[in-house]
C-alpha positions in Angstrom: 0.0 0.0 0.0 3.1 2.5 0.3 4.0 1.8 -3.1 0.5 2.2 -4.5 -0.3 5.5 -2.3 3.3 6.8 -3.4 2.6 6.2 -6.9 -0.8 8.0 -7.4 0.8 11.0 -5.3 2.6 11.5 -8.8 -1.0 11.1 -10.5 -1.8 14.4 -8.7 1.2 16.3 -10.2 1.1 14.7 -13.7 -2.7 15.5 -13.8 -2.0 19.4 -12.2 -4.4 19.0 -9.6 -1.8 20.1 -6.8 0.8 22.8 -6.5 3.6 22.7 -3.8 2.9 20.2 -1.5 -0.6 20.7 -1.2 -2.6 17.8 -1.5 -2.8 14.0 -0.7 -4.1 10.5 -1.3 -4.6 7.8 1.2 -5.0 3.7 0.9 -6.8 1.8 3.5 -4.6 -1.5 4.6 -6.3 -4.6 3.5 -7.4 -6.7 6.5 -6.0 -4.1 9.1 -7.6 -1.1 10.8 -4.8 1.0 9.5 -4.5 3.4 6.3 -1.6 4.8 4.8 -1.1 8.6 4.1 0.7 11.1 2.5 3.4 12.6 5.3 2.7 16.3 6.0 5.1 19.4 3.9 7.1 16.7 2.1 7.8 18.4 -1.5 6.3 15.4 -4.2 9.7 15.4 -5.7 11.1 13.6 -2.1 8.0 11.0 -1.8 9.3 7.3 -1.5 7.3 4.5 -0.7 9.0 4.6 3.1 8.8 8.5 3.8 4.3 7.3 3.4 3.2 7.4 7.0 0.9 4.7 8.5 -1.8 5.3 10.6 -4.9 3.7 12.7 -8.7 4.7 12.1 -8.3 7.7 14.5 -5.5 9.3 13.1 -2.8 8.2 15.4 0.9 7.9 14.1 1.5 4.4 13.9 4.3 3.6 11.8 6.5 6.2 9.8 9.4 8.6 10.4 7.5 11.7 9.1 4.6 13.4 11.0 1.3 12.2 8.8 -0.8 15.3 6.6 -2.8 17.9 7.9 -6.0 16.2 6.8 -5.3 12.8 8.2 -8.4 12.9 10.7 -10.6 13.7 7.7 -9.1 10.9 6.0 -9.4 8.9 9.2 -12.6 9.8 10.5 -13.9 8.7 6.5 -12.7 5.7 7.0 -14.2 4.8 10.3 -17.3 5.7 8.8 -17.9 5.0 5.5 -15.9 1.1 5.8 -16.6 0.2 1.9 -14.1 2.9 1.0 -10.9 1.9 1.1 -9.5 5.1 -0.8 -9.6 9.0 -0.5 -8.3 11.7 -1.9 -7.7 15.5 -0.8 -6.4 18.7 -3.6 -7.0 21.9 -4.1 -7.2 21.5 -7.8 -8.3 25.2 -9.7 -11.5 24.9 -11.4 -13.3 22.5 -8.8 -12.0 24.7 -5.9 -13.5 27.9 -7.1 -16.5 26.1 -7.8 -16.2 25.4 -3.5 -14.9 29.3 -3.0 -18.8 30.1 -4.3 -20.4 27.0 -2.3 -22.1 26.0 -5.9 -22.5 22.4 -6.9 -21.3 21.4 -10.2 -24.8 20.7 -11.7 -25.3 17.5 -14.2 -24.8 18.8 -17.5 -22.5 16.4 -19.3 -22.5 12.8 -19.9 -19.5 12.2 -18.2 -20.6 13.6 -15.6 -24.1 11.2 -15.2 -21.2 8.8 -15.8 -18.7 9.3 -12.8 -21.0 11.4 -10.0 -24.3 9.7 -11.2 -25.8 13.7 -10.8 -24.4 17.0 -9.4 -21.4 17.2 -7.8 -22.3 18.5 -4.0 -20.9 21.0 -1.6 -20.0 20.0 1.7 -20.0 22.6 4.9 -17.0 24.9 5.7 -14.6 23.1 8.4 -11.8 23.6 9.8 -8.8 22.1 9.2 -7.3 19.3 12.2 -10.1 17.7 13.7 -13.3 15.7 12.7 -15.0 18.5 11.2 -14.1 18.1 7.7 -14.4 15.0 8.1 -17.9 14.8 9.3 -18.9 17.3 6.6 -17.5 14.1 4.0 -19.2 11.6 5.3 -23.0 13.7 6.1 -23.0 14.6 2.2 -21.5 11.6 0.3 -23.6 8.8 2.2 -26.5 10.1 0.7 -25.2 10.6 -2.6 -24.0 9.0 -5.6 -20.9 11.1 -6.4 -17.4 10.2 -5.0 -16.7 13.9 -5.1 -17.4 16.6 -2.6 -16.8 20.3 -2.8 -15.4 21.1 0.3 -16.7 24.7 1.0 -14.0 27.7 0.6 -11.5 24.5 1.2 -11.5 22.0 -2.1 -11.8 18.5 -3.5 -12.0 15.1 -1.4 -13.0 12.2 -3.1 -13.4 8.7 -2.3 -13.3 5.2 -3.9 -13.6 1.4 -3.6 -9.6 1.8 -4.2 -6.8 4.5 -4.4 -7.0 5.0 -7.4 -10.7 4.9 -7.6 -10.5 8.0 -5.3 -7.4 9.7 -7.4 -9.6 9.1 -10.6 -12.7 10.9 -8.9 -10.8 13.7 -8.5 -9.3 14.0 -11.5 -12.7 13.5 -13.4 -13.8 15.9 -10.7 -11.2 18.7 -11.8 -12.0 18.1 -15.7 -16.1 18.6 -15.7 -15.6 21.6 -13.2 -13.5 23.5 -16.1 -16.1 22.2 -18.7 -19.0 23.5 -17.3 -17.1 26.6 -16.2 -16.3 27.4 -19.9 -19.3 26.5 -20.7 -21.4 28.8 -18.5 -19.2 32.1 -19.8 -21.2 31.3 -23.5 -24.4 30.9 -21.7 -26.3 28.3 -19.3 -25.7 25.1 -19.5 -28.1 22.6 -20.7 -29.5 20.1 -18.1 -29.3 16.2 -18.5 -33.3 15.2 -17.7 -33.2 12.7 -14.5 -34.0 9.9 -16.1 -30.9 10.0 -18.5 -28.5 10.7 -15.7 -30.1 7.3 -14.2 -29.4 5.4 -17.6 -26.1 7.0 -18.0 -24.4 6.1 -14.6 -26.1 2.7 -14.9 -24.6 2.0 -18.0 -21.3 3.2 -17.0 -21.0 1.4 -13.8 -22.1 -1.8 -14.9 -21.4 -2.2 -18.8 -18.3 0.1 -19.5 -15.1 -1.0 -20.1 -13.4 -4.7 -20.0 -15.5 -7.2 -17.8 -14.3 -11.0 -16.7 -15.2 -13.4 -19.1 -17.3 -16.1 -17.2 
């Protein structure tokens, strides 16, 4: 899990959805109530698989010579909560974080969109940064949604998945509607996907798209 954590940290950069060292992904340990994270400050250049930090459900330092991110009781308090995720993801990433600097969802207005998020993409309530709060905020808005994404208010991206790279893949689908619909909302108002299409879409992509086992 430190290799594959490591690895999708360099997702982030390649994909620009961080700058500095802003930013991080999180893996939960198969068969252990432990994830590992992202260590806090560390420029992306310096990430190896041993500088990621491991960590139990409440956010304790378990193994790891670095002190773990800023966000790990977010991450942490995600986990404890939601236990099919088993990935999540935190950036600040342009277009979807000024979509969470006006406290607007990303409304449903492109089939990759219906795809991914299965609807809007919702905000989530301001929090602050070290405790449950942000945390909490997650968890109330995405259990009763389809999306993986949530717009953090004046904050930015976290996203979740069955995986890693479920949850880095949310956010970097996140990040590439948000600058869609932005552009397309300085030519005029986006159309809206009806309900039942959205439905049909996400159906479709969940459970026909792509390369499925041959049985």
């Amino acid at each position: 899990m430190r290799e594959t954590v490591c690895a999708l940290h360099r997702e982030l950069v390649r994909n620009n959805l961080v700058a500095w060292t802003a930013g991080n992904v999180s893996g939960r340990v198969p068969g252990e109530d432990l994830f590992v994270i992202k260590p806090s400050g560390v420029p992306y250049d310096d990430l190896t698989p041993e500088a990621m930090v491991v960590c139990d459900l409440e956010g304790n330092l378990v193994e790891g010579a670095f002190s773990p991110s800023s966000d790990t009781a977010a991450h942490a308090y995600v986990y404890r909560h939601m236990p099919e995720v088993n990935g999540v993801v935190h950036t600040h990433s342009t277009y979807a974080s000024a979509w969470a600097a006006r406290g607007e969802p990303i409304p449903c207005v492109l089939t990759a969109m219906a795809d991914e998020f299965g609807g809007e993409i919702p905000v989530g309530p301001f929090a602050l940064i070290g405790s449950d709060d942000i945390g909490k905020g997650i968890v109330a808005v995405l259990e009763s949604h389809r999306s993986p994404a949530v717009l953090m208010r004046n904050h930015g991206v976290f996203t979740i998945g069955d995986s890693p790279e479920a949850a880095v893949k949310a956010a970097v689908m996140c990040e590439d509607v948000a600058r869609t619909v932005h552009l397309s909302r300085q030519l005029g108002e986006p159309l809206p996907i009806p309900q039942d299409d959205i439905d049909h879409l996400y159906s479709r992509y969940q459970h026909v798209y792509g390369q499925r086992s041959q049985r």
